[in-house]
N, C-alpha and C positions, 0 to 999 in steps of 0.2 A: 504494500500500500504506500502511493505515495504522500507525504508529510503534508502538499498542500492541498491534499484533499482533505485531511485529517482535521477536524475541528470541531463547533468555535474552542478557543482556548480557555480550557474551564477554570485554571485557576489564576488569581493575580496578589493575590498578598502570602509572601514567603514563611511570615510568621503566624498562617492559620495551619501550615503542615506537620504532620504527626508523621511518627514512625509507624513501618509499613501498610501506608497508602501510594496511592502513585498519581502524578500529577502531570501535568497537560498545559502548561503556559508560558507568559512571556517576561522575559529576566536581561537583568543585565549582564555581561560580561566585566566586573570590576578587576581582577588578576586570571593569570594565564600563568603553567611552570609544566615543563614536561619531566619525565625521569624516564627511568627503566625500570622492572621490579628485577627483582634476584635470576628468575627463570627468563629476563630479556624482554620483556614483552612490552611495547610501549604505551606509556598512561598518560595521558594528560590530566593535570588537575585545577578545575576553572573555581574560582570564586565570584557568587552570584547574588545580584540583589535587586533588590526595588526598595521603594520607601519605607518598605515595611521593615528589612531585613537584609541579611549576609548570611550566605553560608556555601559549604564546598559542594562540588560535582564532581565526581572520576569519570574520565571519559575512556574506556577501553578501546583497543585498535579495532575490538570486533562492533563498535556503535557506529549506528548511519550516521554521517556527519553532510549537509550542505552549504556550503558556501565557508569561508576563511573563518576559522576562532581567534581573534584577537580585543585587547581592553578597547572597551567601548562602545562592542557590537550587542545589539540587541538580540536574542536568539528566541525561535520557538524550542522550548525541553518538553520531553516524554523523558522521564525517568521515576525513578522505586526508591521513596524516603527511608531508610533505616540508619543504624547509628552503629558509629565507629570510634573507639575510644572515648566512650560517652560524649560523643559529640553528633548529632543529628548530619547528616551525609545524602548525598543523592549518587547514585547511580545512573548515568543517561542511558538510555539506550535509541533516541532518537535525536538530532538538533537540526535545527535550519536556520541558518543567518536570515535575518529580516530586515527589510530598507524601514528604519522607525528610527524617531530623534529620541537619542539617551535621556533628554531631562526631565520627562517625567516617569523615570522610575530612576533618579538618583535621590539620594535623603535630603531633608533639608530640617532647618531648622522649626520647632515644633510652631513657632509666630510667624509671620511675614518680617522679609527681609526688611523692609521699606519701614516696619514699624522698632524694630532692631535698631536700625539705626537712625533714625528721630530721638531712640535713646538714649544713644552714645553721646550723638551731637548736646542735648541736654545738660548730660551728664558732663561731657567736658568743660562747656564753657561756665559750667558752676563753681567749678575749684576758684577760690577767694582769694588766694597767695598769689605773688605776683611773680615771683622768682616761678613756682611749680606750674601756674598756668601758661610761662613764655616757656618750660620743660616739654609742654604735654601738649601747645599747639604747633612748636617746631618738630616733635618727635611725629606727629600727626597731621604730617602734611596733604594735602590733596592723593597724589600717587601713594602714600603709605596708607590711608585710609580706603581705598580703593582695593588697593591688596589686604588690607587686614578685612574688609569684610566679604571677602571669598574664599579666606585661608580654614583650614581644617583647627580642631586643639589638639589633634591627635593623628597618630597613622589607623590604630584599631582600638583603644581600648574608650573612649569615652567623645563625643560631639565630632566623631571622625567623617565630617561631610563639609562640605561647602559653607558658611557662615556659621559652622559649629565653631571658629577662635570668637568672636562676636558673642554669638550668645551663651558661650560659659564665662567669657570677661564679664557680661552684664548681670549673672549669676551671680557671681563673685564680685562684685561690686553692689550688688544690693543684699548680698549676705554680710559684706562689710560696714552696711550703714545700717543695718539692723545691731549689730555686735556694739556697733559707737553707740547709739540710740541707750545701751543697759550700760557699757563702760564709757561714761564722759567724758574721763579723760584722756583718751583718745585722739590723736590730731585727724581729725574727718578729712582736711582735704590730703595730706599726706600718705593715710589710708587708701580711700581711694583714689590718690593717684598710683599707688604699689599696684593696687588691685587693676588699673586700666594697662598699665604696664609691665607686667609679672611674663605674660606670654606674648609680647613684639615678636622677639626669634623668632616664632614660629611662623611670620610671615615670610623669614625667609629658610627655614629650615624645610618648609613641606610644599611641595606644588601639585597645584589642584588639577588633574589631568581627568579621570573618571572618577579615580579613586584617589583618595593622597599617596603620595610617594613621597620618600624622603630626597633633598637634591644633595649636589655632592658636599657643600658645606655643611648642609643637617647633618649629614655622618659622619665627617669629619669634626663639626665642634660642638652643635647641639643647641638648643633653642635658649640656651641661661646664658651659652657665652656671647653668641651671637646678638642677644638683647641687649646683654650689658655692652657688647660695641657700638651699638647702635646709639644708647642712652651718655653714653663718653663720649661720643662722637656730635650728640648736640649739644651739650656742656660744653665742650672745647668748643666747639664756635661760636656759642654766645659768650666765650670768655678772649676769644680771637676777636669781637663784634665791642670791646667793654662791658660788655654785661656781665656783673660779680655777682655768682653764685657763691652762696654762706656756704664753707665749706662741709658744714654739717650737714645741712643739706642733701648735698651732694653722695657725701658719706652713704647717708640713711636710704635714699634714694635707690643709691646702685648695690647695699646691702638687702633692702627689701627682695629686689629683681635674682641676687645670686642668693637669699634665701627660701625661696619660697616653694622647694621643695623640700625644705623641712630636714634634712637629714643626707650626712655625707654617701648613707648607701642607694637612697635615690634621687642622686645628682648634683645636688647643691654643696659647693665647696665651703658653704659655712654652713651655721643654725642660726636659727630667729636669734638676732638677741635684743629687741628691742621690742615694748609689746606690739605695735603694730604691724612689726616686722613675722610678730609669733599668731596675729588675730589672721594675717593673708596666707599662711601657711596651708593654718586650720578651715579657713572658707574655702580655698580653691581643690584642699583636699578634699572639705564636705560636698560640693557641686559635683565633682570628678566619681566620688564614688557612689553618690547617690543617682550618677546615672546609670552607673555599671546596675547597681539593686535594680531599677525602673528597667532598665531593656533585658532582664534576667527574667524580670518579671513577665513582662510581654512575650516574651521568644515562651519561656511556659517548657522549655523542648526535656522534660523528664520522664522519665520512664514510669516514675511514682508519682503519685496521683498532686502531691503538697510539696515535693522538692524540683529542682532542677537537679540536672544530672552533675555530675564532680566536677568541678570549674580546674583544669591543673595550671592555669594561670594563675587564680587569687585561692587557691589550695582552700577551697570551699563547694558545700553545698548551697543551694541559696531557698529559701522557702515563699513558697510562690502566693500563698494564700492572702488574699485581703479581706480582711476582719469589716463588713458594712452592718453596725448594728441597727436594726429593725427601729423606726422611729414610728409611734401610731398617733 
């Protein structure tokens, strides 16, 4: 049977598929890696999504394949959901390249862009200090703004799409003005200026192609050092321009950025030592992991009825249940 007679294509949301059903729809092509197993045989393995979702495909040499597998092609799959080192897996056994535009079945952020960044804008020109707001409108120039609200916050584990740097920044900045709201004494605008600048690198650490990829300087230096160049780099020239920045400032400023991952083993060549330094740690870790909890939640992909299956990334199970008490 041929493929384009085969249809309509019954399924479209990735994260309504359970283990052993089989499914009939249209996906995107986000990674592509081929190998050999032991006995030779050649596998392709695709990583596939839409808005809803990621997850892998084995393509075996014996699966019909039409037209080129490459990142960014849209495909018709027939393949068999079952799970592989507790991880939920597809099997193809049919594909077809499809002439279809990728963008809508890439993720996005869960608000409109357009309203994302009404907020930023907002948010920026509130900072009071005059020294920190000529920081954060130089650092935030038309082309850096441009790029920071397409860039990912991540490659896989957390707002890993398109204006996901954007809206974990405005997470993380309004977890911050909540935390000053109970500690007063807190410097609000120095806070959140940490919180708007904690993740700059990563405008240039990641490029937004279908899926994020890291470029060659994200691998090489990493999204803390390449920020802190970035944030040096306008300092020096407003001090090349006569404009004196207090060197404490300064200090706290580029302390916050190389702090704020909290701890030498994930990444940060210092620790907080300052409290606001110690409150952007703790927010941008709170946003980061409470996504991972929320799309744990949603994918649901466990074999038991109340857990997800063994996460051997964050060496957890995660419990899927939400508690809606009965209101009469």
């Amino acid at each position: 049977m041929q493929m384009e007679k085969k249809g309509p294509y019954l399924v479209k949301e990735l994260k309504s598929l359970a283990s052993g059903t089989q499914l009939w729809g249209k996906y995107l092509i986000l990674e592509k890696t081929g190998r050999k197993t032991k006995d030779g045989r050649e596998i392709i393995e695709l990583k596939i999504g839409d808005q809803t979702a990621e997850i892998s495909v084995i393509v075996w040499d014996n699966c019909q394949v039409s037209g080129k597998l490459e990142n960014g092609a849209v495909i018709g799959l027939l393949g068999d959901m079952g799970m592989y080192n507790n991880r939920l897996q597809i099997t193809a056994k049919r594909i077809k390249v499809l002439d279809e535009d990728p963008q809508s079945y890439l993720r996005n952020p869960g608000i409109s862009i357009e309203k994302l960044i009404q907020e930023f804008d907002r948010i920026l020109v509130s900072i009071q200090n005059p020294f920190i707001n000529e920081v954060l409108q130089r650092v935030f120039s038309p082309t850096m703004k441009e790029n920071f609200f397409k860039a990912p916050a991540a490659k896989k584990i957390h707002h890993n799409y398109s204006g996901g740097l954007l809206e974990h920044t405005l997470a993380v900045v309004a977890l911050c003005q909540q935390a000053a709201a109970i500690y007063d004494d807190l410097n609000l605008d120095l806070l959140i200026s940490g919180a708007l600048l904690h993740d700059i690198g990563k405008v240039v650490e990641f490029e937004i192609k279908v899926s994020p990829q890291y470029t060659t300087e994200g691998r090489l230096l990493g999204h803390i050092i390449l920020g802190s160049e970035i944030l040096s780099s306008t300092i020096t020239q407003m001090k090349n321009e006569g404009i004196v920045v207090p060197a404490e400032l300064e200090w706290m400023l580029k302390h916050m950025l190389v702090s704020h991952h909290g701890a030498l083993e994930f990444g940060s060549p210092v620790v907080p030592l300052f409290p606001e330094a110690f409150v952007l740690n703790m927010m941008d870790n709170l946003d980061a992991k409470m996504f991972v909890f929320r799309t744990k939640i949603e994918e649901n992909d466990g074999e038991a009825e109340l857990f997800s299956n063994y996460d051997n990334f964050f060496g957890q199970h995660f419990f899927t249940y939400r508690f809606k008490e009965a209101i009469d």
